[in-house]
C-alpha positions as CSV (number, residue, x, y, z in Angstrom):
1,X,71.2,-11.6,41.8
2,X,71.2,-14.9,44.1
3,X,69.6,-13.3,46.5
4,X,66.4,-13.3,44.2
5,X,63.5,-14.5,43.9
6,X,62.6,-17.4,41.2
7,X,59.3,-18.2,39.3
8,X,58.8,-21.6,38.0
9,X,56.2,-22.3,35.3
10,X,54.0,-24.0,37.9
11,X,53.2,-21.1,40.1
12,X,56.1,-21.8,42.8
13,X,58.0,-19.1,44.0
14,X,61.7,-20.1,45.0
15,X,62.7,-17.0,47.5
16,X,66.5,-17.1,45.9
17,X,68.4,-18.3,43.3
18,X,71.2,-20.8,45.1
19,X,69.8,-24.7,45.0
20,X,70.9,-27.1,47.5
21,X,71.9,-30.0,45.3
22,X,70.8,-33.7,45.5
23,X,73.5,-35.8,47.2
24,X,73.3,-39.3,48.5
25,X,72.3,-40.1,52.0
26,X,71.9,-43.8,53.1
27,X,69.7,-42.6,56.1
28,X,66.4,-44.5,55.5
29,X,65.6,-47.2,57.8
30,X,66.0,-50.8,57.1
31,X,62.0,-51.0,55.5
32,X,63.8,-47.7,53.2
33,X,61.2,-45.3,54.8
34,X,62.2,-41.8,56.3
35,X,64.2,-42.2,59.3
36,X,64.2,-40.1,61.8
37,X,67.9,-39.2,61.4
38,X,66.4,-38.2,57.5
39,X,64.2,-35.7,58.9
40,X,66.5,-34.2,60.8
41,X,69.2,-33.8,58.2
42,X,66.6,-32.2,56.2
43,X,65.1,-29.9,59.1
44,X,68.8,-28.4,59.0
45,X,69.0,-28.4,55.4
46,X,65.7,-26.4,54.6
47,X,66.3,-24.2,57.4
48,X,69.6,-22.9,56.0
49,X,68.9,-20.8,53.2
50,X,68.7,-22.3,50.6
51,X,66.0,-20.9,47.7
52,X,65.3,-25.0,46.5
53,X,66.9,-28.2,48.2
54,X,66.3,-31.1,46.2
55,X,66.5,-34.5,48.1
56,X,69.0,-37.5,47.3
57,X,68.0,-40.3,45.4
58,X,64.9,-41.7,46.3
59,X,64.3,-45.4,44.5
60,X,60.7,-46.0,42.4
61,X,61.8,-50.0,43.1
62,X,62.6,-51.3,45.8
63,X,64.9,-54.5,43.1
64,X,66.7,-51.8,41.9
65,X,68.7,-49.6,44.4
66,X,71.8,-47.2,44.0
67,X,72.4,-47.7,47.8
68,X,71.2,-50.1,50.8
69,X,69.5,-47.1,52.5
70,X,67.8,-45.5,50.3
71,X,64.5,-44.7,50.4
72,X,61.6,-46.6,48.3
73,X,58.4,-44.8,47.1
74,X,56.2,-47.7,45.9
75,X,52.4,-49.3,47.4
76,X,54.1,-50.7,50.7
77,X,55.4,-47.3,51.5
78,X,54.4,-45.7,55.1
79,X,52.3,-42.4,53.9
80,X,52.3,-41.2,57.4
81,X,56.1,-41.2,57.4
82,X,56.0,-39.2,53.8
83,X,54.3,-36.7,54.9
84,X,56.5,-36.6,58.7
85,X,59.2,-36.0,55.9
86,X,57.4,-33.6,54.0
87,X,56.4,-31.5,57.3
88,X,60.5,-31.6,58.3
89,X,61.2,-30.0,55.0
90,X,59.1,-27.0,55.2
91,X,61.4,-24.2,55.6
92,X,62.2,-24.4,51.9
93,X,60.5,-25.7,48.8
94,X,62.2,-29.2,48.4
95,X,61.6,-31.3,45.5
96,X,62.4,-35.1,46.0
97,X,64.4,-36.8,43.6
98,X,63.1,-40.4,41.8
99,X,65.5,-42.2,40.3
100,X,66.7,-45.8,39.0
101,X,70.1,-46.5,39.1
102,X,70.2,-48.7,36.0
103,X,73.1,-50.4,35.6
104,X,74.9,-48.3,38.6
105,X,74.5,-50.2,41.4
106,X,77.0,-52.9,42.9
107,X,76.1,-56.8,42.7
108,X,76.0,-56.8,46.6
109,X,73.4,-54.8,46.6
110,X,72.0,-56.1,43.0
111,X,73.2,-59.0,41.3
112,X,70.9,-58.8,37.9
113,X,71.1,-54.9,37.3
114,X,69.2,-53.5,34.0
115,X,70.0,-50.9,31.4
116,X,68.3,-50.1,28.3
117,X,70.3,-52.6,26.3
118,X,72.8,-55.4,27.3
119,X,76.2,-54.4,27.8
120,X,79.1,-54.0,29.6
121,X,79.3,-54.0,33.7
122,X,80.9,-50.5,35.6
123,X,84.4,-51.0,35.2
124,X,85.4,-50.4,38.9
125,X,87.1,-52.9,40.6
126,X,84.7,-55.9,39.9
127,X,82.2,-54.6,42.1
128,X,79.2,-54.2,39.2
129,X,77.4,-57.0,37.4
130,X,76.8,-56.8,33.7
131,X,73.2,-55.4,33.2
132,X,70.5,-57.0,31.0
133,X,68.3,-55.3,28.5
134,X,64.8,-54.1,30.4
135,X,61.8,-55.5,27.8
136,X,59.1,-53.8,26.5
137,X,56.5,-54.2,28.8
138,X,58.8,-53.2,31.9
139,X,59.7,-50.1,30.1
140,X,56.2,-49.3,30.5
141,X,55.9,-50.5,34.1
142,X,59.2,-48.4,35.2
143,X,57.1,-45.6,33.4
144,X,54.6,-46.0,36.0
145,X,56.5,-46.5,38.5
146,X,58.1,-42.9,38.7
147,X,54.2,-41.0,38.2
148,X,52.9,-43.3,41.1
149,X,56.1,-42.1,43.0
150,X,55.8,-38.7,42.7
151,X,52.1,-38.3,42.7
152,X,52.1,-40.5,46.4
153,X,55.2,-37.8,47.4
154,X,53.0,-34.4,46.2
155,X,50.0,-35.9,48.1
156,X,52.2,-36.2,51.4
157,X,52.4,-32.5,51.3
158,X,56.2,-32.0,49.2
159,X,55.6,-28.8,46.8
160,X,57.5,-31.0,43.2
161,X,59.4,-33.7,42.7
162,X,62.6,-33.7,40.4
163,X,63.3,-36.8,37.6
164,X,66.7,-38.1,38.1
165,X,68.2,-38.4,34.0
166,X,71.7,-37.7,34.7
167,X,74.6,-39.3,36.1
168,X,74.6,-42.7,33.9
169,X,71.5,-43.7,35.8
170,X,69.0,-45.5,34.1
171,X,67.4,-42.7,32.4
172,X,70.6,-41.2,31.3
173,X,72.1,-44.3,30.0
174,X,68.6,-44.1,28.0
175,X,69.3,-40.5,26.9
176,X,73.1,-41.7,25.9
177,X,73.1,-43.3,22.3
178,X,76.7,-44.6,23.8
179,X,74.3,-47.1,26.2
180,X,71.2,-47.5,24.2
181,X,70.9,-49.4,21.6
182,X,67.4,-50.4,21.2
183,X,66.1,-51.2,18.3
184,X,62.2,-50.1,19.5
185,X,60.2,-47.1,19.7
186,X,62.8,-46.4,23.1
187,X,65.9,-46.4,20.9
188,X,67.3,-44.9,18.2
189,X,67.4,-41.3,17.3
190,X,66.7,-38.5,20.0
191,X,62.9,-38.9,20.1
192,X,63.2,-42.7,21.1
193,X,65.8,-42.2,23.1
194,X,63.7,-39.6,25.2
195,X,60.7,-41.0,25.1
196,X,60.5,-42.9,28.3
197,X,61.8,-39.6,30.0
198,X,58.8,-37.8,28.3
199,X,56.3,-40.3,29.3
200,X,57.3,-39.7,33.0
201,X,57.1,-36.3,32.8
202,X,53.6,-36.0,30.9
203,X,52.7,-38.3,33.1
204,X,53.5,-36.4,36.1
205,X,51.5,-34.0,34.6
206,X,48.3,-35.8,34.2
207,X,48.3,-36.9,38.0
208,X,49.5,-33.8,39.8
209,X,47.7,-30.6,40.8
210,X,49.0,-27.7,37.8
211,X,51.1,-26.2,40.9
212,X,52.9,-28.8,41.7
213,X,56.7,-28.8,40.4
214,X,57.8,-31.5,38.2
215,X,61.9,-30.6,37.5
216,X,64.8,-33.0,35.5
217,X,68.5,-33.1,36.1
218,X,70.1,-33.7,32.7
219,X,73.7,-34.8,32.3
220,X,75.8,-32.3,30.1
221,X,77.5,-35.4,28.6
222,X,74.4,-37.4,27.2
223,X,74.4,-37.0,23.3
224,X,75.9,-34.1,23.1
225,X,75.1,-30.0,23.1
226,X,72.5,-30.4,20.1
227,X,71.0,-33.1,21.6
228,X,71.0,-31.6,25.1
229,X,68.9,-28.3,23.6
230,X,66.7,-30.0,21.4
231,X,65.3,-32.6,24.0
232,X,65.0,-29.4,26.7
233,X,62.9,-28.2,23.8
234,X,61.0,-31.7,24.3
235,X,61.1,-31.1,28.0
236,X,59.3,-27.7,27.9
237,X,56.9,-28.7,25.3
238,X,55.5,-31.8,27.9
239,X,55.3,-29.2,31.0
240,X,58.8,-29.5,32.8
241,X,58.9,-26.5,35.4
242,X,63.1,-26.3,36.0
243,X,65.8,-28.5,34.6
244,X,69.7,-28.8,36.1
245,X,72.6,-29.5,34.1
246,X,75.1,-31.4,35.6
247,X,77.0,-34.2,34.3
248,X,79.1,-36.9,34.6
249,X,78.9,-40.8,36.1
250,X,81.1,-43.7,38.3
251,X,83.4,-44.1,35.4
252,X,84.0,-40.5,34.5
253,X,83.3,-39.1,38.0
254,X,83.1,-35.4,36.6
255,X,80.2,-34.4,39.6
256,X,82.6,-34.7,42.2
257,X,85.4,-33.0,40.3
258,X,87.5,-35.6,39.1
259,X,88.0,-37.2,35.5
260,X,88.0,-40.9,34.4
261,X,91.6,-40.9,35.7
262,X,90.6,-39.7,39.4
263,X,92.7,-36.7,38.9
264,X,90.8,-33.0,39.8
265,X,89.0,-31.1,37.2
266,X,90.8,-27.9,35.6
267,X,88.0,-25.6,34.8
268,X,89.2,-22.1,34.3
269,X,87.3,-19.0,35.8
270,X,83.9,-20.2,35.1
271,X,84.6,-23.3,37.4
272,X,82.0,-25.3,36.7
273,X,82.8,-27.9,33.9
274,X,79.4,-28.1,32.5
275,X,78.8,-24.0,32.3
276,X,78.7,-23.9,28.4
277,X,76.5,-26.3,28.4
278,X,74.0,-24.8,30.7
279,X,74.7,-21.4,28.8
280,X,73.8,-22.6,26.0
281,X,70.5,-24.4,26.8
282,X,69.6,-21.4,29.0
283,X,69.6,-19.0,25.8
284,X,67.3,-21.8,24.1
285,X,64.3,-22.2,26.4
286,X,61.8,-20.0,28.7
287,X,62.2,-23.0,31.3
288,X,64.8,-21.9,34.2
289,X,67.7,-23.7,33.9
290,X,70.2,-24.6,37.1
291,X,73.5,-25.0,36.9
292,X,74.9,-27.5,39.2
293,X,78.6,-28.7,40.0
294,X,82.0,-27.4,40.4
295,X,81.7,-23.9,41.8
296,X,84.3,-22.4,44.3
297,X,83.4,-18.9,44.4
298,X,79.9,-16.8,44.9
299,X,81.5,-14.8,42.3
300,X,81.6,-17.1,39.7
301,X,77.9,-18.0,40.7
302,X,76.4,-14.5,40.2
303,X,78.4,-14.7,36.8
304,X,76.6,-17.5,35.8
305,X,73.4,-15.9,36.5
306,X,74.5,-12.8,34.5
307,X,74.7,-15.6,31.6
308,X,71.5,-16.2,31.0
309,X,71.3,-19.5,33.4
310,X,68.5,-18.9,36.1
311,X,69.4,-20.7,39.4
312,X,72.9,-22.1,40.4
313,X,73.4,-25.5,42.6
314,X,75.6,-26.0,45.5
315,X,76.1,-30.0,47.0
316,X,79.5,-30.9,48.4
317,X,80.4,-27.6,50.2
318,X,77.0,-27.6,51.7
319,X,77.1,-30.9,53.0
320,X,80.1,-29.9,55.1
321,X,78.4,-26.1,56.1
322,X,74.8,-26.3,55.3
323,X,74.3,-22.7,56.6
324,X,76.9,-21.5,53.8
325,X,73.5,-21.3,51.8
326,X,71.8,-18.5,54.0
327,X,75.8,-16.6,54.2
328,X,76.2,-16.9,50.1
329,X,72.4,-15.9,49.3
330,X,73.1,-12.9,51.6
331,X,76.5,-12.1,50.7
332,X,78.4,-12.9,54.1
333,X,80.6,-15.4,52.5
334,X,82.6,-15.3,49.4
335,X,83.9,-18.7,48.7
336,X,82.6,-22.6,48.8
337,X,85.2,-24.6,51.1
338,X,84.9,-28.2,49.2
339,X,87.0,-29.9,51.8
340,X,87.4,-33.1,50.6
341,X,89.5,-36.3,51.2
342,X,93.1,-36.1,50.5
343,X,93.8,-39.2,47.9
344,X,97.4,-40.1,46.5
345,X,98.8,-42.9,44.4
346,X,99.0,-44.4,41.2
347,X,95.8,-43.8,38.5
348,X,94.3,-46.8,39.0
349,X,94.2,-46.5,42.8
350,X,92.7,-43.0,42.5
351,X,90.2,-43.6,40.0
352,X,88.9,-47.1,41.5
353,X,88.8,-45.7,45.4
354,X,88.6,-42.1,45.1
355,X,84.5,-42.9,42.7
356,X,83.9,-44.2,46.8
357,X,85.7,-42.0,48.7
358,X,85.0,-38.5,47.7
359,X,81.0,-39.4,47.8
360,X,81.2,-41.5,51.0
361,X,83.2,-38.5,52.5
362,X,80.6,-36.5,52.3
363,X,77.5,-38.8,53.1
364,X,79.2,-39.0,56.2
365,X,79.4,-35.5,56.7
366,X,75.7,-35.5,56.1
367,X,75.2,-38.1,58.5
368,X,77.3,-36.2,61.3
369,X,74.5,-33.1,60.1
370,X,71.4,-35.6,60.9
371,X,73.0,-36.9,64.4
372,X,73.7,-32.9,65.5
373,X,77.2,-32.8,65.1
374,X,79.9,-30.9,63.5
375,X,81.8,-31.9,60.4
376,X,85.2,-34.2,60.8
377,X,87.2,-32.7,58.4
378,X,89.7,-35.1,59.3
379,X,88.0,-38.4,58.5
380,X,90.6,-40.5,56.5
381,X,89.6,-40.9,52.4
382,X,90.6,-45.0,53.0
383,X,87.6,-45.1,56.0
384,X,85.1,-43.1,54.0
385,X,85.6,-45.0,50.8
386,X,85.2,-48.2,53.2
387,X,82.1,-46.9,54.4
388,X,80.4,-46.0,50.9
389,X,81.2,-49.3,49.5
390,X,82.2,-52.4,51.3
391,X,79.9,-51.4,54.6
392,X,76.9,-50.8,51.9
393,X,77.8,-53.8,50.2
394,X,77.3,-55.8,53.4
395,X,74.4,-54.3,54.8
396,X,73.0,-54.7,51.7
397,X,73.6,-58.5,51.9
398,X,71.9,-58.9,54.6
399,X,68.7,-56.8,54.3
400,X,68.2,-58.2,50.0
401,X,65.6,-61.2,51.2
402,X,63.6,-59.2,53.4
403,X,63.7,-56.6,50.1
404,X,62.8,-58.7,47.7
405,X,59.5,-59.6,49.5
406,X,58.4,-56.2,49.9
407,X,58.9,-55.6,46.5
408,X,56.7,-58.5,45.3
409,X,54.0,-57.3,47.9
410,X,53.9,-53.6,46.4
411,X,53.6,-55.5,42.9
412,X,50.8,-56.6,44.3
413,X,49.3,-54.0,46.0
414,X,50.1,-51.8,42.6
415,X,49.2,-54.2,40.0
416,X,46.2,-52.0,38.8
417,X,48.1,-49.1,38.1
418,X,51.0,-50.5,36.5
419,X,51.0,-52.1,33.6
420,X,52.8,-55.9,33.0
């Protein structure tokens, strides 16, 4: 069954079921466009095997980033450099991945960080800034910010883009009653709560040729199971082509394997944590549903797919052995190795280092993939978690002037098509 093929709703034919997951990268340059060390991550990536690679975060404002190198879509963005991008991705249909981090992204690299309604900062280690409430008219702005996004990433020749809503980014912490509290048409029940994420996708709709893709990642954890399958219901109903399920966030790390304590998921033989969940939506929609997150064996994947659920996703393991895609699709290999860092002491040590080190790990891994060189399984959890945080944090610093005046020259140079 993984081996295949899949048809989404838009006409797209993915040649296999297996999805290469979205993971962090940090390898944009220090404008955030498409480095050449990006492209060539990617040129190994979509040559693998892979049926769908989905990108990692790419930022719809350049204020607001998850990391110091990512890279920005917006009106100052290089389209020649998109579409050098797209062209290094075309051994596989890859969707790229617009997001807002929200309130999930460290003072160093924001100091004033947003969320759908004031709250509380991340509670890891200090190193997040308590978010204010986004107004009205910026809801509407951010709105327009994510269509202009993917309809500039389409036109530089990529075959869909996926909306980030999962993860206790900004569009999952407006998905999560837990995190909004708004008491306008963008709160409340589960209509408010999704109707930014509607907008976006509708909107995406209205700008972008009929077979383009337009896919959401959905967190397992937002709202609950009802919640989950009526709003997929919502999803299908404004043109979504493929949603994943995943789940979990920096304070309950579940995506990486871990829970709020930093200790290792127990999962049972279906081995991912957020397989009922997927199940279950599965059986309640025609859209094609991916499970992402968790799996160990190709077994357990073809399981999944005998479920009901029509694509599985692979991250971690594949940032370590991208060509584990092509060997699982064509059953050569059996099992997905998730080396990882090894991380001891007490709870609080685990849970506030290991939310760094486990992701910084394997962005480095990826990085050693984009420089042509092997993985170091060896590379210490203490230097990794260094990396992902307090070297981000201080390049970060340093590049947040030169930033901030880009950002207010795309405002400018987008200020008819978003709305103030």
């Amino acid at each position: 069954m993984l081996d295949e093929p899949l048809d989404l709703p838009c006409g797209l034919r993915l040649p296999n079921r297996l999805v290469r997951a979205a993971m962090t990268e940090s390898l944009a340059d220090r404008g955030h466009e498409p480095s050449d060390r990006l492209r060539r991550l990617y040129t190994e990536t979509c040559a693998a095997g892979a049926g769908l690679v989905l990108t990692g975060n790419v930022m719809v404002d350049r204020r607001h980033l998850e990391r110091s190198r990512n890279v920005v879509v917006d009106a100052t963005t290089d389209r020649e450099a998109l579409r050098r991008w797209a062209e290094s991705c075309a051994a596989a249909p890859t969707f790229v991945q617009l997001s807002h981090p929200g309130r999930q992204t460290s003072r160093f690299v924001n100091p004033h960080p947003v969320a759908p309604s004031a709250g509380p900062a991340v509670a890891l280690a200090g190193l997040f800034a308590a978010p204010r409430a986004l107004t009205r008219p910026e809801v509407g702005e951010l709105r327009d910010r994510f269509v202009d996004a993917g309809r500039r990433l389409v036109t530089a020749g990529f075959p869909g883009v996926q909306v980030h809503g999962a993860h206790g980014y900004l569009l999952s912490s407006f998905l999560d009653p837990r995190h909004n509290q708004r008491d306008d048409e963008y709160g409340g029940d589960l209509a408010g709560r999704a109707r930014l994420l509607l907008e976006i996708v509708e909107g995406l709709r209205q700008v972008l040729p009929r077979e383009a893709g337009v896919a959401v990642k959905l967190d397992s954890r937002d709202g609950g199971l009802d919640d989950l399958v009526r709003l997929v219901g919502l999803l299908e109903s404004a043109g979504v082509d493929l949603v994943e399920v995943s789940g979990g966030s920096y304070e309950d790390p579940a995506m990486v394997g871990l829970d709020a304590d930093g200790r290792p998921l127990e999962t049972g033989p279906q081995e991912s944590p957020f397989s009922a969940a997927a199940v279950a939506v599965a059986a309640a929609t025609t859209v094609p549903v991916v499970l992402t997150g968790g799996f160990l064996t190709r077994a357990a994947m073809e399981r999944t797919l005998g479920a009901g659920v029509a694509a599985v996703g692979a991250g971690r393991p594949l940032a370590v052995r991208p060509r584990l895609a092509g060997e699982l699709v064509r059953a050569e290999a059996d099992s997905l190795d998730r080396p990882a860092p090894r991380l001891g002491g007490p709870t609080w040590f685990r849970r506030t280092v290991g939310v760094s080190a486990g992701p910084g790990w394997h962005r480095l891994q990826l990085a050693r993939t984009a420089a042509g060189r092997p993985p170091a399984l060896r590379l210490p959890a203490l230097l990794a978690a260094a990396d992902y945080a307090a070297l981000d944090s201080a390049r970060a610093l340093v590049e947040r002037r030169s930033r901030m005046r880009r950002a207010d020259l795309a405002d400018r140079r987008s200020a008819p098509t978003l709305r103030r």
